[in-house]
N, C-alpha and C positions, 0 to 999 in steps of 0.2 A: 425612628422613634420620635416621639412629640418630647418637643423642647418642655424641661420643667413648670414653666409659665403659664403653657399651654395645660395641665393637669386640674386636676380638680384636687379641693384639700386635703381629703384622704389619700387621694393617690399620692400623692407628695410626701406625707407625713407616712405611707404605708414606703415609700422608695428611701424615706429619711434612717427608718427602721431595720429595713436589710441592709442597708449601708451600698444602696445601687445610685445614691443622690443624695449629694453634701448640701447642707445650709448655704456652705459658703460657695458652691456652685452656683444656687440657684439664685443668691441674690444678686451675684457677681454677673449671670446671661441677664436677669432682672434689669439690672444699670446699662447692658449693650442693649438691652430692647429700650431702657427709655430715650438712648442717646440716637437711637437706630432714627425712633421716629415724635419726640415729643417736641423736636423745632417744628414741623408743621400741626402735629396734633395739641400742642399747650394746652396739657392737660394740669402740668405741677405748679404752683408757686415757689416751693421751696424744697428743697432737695438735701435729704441725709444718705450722701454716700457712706461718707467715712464711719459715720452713728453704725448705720446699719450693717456694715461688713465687721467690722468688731462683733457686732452682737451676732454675726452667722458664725466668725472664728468660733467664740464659744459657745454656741450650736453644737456646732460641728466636735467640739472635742464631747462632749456632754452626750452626743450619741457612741462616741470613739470610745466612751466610759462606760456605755449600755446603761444608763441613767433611765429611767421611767418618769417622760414629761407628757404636758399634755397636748392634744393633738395639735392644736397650733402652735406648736413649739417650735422655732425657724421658722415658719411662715411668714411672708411677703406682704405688707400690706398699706395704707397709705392711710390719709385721712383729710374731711372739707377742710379747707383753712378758718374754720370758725370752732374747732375743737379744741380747747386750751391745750398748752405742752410748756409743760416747765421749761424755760432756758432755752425754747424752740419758740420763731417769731408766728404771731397769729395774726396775720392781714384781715382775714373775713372779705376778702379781694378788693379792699378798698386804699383811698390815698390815708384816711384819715386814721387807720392802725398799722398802715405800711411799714413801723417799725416797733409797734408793740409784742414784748416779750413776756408772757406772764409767769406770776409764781408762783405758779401749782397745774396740775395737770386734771384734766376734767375724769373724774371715775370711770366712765366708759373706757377709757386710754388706759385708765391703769389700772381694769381689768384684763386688757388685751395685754400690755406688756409684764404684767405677772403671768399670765400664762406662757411666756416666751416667744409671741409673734414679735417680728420685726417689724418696725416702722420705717417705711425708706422714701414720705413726704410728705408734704400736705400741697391738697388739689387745688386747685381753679374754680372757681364758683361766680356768681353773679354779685354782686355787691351788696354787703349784706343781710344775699340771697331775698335779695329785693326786686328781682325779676329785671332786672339789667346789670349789663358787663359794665364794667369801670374801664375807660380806654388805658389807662396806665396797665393792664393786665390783659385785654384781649380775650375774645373770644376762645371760647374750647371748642375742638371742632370735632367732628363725626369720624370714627375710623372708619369707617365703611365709606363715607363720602366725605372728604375734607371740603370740601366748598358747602358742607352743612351743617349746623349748628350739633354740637353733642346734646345740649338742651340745658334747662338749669332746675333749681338753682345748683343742683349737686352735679355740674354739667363733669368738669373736671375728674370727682368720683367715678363716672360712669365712665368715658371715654377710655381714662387709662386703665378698669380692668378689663375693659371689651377689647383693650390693645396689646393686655398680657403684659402690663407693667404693675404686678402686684396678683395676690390672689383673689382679697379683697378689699374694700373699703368701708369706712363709714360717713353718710352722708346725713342729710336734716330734710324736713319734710313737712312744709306749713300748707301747702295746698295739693301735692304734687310734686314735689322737688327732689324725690328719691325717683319715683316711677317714671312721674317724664324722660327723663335721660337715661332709665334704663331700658324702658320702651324703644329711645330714638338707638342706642345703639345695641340691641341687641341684646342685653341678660337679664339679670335677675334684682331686683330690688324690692324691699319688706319694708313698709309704715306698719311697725307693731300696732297694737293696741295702746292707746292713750294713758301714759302712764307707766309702761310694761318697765321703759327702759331710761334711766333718768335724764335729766337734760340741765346739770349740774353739769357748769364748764363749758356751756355749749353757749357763742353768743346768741343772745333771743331775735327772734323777729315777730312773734305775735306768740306770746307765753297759753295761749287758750288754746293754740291751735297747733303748734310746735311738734315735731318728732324726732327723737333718732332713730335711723336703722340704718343698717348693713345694704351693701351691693357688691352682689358676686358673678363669677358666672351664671350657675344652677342654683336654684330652691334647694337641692344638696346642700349647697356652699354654705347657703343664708343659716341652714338649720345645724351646721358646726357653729358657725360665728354666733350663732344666737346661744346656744352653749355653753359658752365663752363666757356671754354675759347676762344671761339670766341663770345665776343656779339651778342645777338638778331639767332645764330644758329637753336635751340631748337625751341625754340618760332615760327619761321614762318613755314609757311604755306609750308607743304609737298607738291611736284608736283606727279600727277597720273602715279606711275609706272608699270601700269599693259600692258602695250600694247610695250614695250622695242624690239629694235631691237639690238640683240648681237653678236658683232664679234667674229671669233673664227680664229685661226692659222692654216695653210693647215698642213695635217695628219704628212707632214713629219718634221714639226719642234718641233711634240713630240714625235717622233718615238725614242729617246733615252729615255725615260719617264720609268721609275721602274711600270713593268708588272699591278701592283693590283693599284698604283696612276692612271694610265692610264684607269685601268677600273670603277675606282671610278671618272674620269673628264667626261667622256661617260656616263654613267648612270645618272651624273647631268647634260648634256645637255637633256635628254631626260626629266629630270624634269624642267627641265627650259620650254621647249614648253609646259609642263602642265600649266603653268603660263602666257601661250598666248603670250610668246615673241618669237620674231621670231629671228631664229639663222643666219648667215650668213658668209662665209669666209672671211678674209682681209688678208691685206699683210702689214706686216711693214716694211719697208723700210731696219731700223737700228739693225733689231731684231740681226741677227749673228755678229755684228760689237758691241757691247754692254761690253763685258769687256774688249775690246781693249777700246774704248771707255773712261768706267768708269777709269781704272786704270790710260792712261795718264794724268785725269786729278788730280785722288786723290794721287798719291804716290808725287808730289812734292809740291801739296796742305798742306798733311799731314808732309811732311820733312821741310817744315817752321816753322809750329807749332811747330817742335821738334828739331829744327835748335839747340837751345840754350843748350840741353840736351843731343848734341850727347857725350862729353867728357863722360858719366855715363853708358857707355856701359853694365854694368855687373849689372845695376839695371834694365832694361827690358828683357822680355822673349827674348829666342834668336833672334826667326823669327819676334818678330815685330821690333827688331833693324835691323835686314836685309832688312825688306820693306822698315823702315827709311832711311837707308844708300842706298837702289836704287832709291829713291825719289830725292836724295842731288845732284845722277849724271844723273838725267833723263833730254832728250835732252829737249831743252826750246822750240823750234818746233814743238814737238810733241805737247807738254802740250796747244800752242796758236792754234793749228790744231785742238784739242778735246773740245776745249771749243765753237769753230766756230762750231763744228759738234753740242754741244747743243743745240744750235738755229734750227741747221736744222733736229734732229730728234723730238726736239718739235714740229718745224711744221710737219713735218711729221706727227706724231701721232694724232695732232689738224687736219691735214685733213681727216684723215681715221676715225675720231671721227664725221665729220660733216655726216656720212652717216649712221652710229651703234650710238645707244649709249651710251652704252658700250662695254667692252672689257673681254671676261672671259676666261681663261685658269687655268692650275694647278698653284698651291705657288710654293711647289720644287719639281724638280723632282721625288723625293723619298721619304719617312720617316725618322723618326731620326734616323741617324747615330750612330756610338757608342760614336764618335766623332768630335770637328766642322774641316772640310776639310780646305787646305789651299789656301788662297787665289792664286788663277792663274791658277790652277792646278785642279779645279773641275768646274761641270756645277750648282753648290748648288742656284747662282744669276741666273740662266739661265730667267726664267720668272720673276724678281724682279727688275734686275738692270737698266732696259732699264726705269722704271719712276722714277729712278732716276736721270739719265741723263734729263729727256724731263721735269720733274716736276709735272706730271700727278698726281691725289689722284688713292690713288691704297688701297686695302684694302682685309685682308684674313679671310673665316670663315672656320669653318669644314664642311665638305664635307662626313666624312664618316671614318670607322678605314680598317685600312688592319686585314689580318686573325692573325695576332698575336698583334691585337688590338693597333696598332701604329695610330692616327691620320692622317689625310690628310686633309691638304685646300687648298681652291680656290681661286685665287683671281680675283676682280673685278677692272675694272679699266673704271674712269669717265674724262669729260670733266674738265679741269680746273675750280680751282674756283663753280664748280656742286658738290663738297664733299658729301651736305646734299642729293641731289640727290641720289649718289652714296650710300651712308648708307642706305637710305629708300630702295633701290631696294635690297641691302643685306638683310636687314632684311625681307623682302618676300621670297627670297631665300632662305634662310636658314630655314624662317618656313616650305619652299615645302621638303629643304630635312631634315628637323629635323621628320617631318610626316613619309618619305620616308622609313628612316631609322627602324623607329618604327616599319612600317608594315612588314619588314624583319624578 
């Protein structure tokens, strides 16, 4: 039998119900599996043992009562350390909030723990998910290959549930920072749509471009947790995704694409016409202009927020004091040019959307690195960044491993505000190529 870790939400919350699998079981192998393996995987910053088995005891009696809670109710699950938590320390993986404790919990939190999920820590991330580790914190590393980066900035999110330390997480997402790491290790990760889900609590990194979402195992998972925190989500009524028309990118804007990801996005179009959708080329307008793009407008976005901090030079990593300090002198032209462009590769994207309905290509280019690249200087956003700019829901699952069993995901991407849409058609997806796979 699969260790409870191992289960998907339902199955958990359907074991919590017949009374075949305790809260306090599950959070209790939960803490053997972090201790099993997160000295090499450092995935946590901070760690609620004690928080979190109190709250499975009374789980646990609350189902012993036959009490009617909701599906997440004793559920496992973790959060970036950029998430506020009352009376719980938020680093944002850096020196310089390495003991800040706040006083109040950001609302996404305290939608999850009124619905009765457990929170048992906060992750590991790149410093304030500014596309570099803080040495005082260290890299998160790959459960599939530790000698490879989990990725960022929600590196730590991703890692520990692809290691079955949690069911799920919540992570943040300004270029990329949810899907990349769930790309590199294997699951499932959701950038909703711009807006869907609030970011009240959450420290900023570029407010125009920012996201929360969820990372789970499955597009299943994502589409309980989004439940959780969009009212009435869950609940309605799924639209028939079996007849999808799917845009796809002309041959040559993935023709830099790492040899075996490329043959692993090919092989999933061809499973995709198994599933009677019809594939079709488009053009994005803003696709090559995308980290020009992104960057004008995050680096003097992000050099506000740390406007106050620059005197403390010698408490952030190097290079994120250097994006900071190119942010302070970035021309203000640029920055009101790139935000005018939002609007217009929004629309753009909303028109190329009224004729597909969705959008599928690779996560990243490649597999996990050893390393996360530096911002400006790799193509790692190449397929990520451009919905962040436009706001689209965009969402990755696995796709398939390369020959030295490195993960690869796909990402989907949906009309605005169409999220639930967009997860339903993941979730057929990935049955075709979870099948796919199998018969290999």
């Amino acid at each position: 039998m699969k260790q409870g870790y191992d289960l998907s939400i339902l199955q958990v919350a359907d074991l919590y119900r017949q009374k075949e699998l305790s809260p306090v079981e599950l959070i209790g192998s939960t803490f053997e599996r972090l201790k099993e393996v997160d000295f090499e995987l450092n995935s946590f910053i901070t760690i609620l043992e004690s928080e979190a088995m109190e709250a499975a005891k009374e789980a646990e009696a609350a189902f012993l009562r036959n009490k009617e809670q909701h599906v997440l109710y004793g559920i496992p699950y973790s959060l970036k350390d950029l998430y506020f938590t009352k009376d719980v320390r938020t680093t944002c993986g850096s020196r310089i909030l390495k003991d800040y404790i706040p006083d109040y919990t950001a609302p996404l939190v305290s939608s999850l723990h009124n619905c009765g999920a457990i929170l048992i820590g906060k992750t590991n991330m790149l410093e304030f998910a500014y596309g570099i580790v803080h040495p005082d914190y260290g890299q998160t590393n790959n459960p599939w290959d530790m000698t490879k980066t989990a990725g960022g900035s929600s590196g730590g999110s991703a890692a520990s549930v692809a290691a079955g330390i949690g069911l799920f997480s919540l992570g943040s997402d300004t270029g990329g920072s949810i899907r990349i790491p769930a790309s590199y290790c294997g699951i499932a990760g959701l950038k909703p749509t711009y807006g869907l889900l609030s970011l009240e609590g959450m420290f900023p990194l570029s407010p125009s471009l920012d996201h929360a979402g969820p990372l789970a195992k499955s597009p299943e998972d994502l589409m309980v947790v989004m439940g959780a925190l969009v009212p009435g989500f869950h609940s309605a009524k799924l639209p028939n995704t079996q007849k999808n028309t799917i845009g796809i990118l002309p041959a040559d804007k993935i023709s830099d694409v790492n040899e075996e990801v490329a043959s692993i996005y090919i092989k999933a179009l061809e499973q995709v016409k198994k599933l009677g959708w019809t594939v079709q080329e488009i053009e994005l307008k803003y696709f090559d202009f995308t980290e020009e793009i992104l960057m004008n407008v995050l680096l003097p976005e992000a050099a506000i927020i740390h406007e106050k901090w620059l005197s403390r030079k010698e408490e952030y990593a190097p290079l994120t004091y250097t994006q900071i300090e190119a942010g302070v002198v970035h021309r203000s032209l640029d920055y009101l040019k790139a935000k005018k462009e939002l609007v217009n590769a929004r629309e753009n994207v909303d028109r190329v959307l009224r004729d597909v309905d969705f959008l599928l290509m690779p996560t990243v280019p490649y597999p996990a690195p050893d390393e996360d690249p530096v911002l400006e200087e790799d193509i790692e956003m190449k397929f990520t960044g451009l919905f962040n700019i436009t706001g689209h829901p965009a969402l990755t699952i696995n796709a398939g491993f390369t020959k030295s069993k490195l993960p690869v995901g796909l990402q989907l991407v949906g009309r605005c505000f169409e999220d639930k849409k967009m997860i339903e058609a993941a979730i057929n997806l990935e049955q075709m190529l979870s099948r796919s796979m199998k018969g290999n």
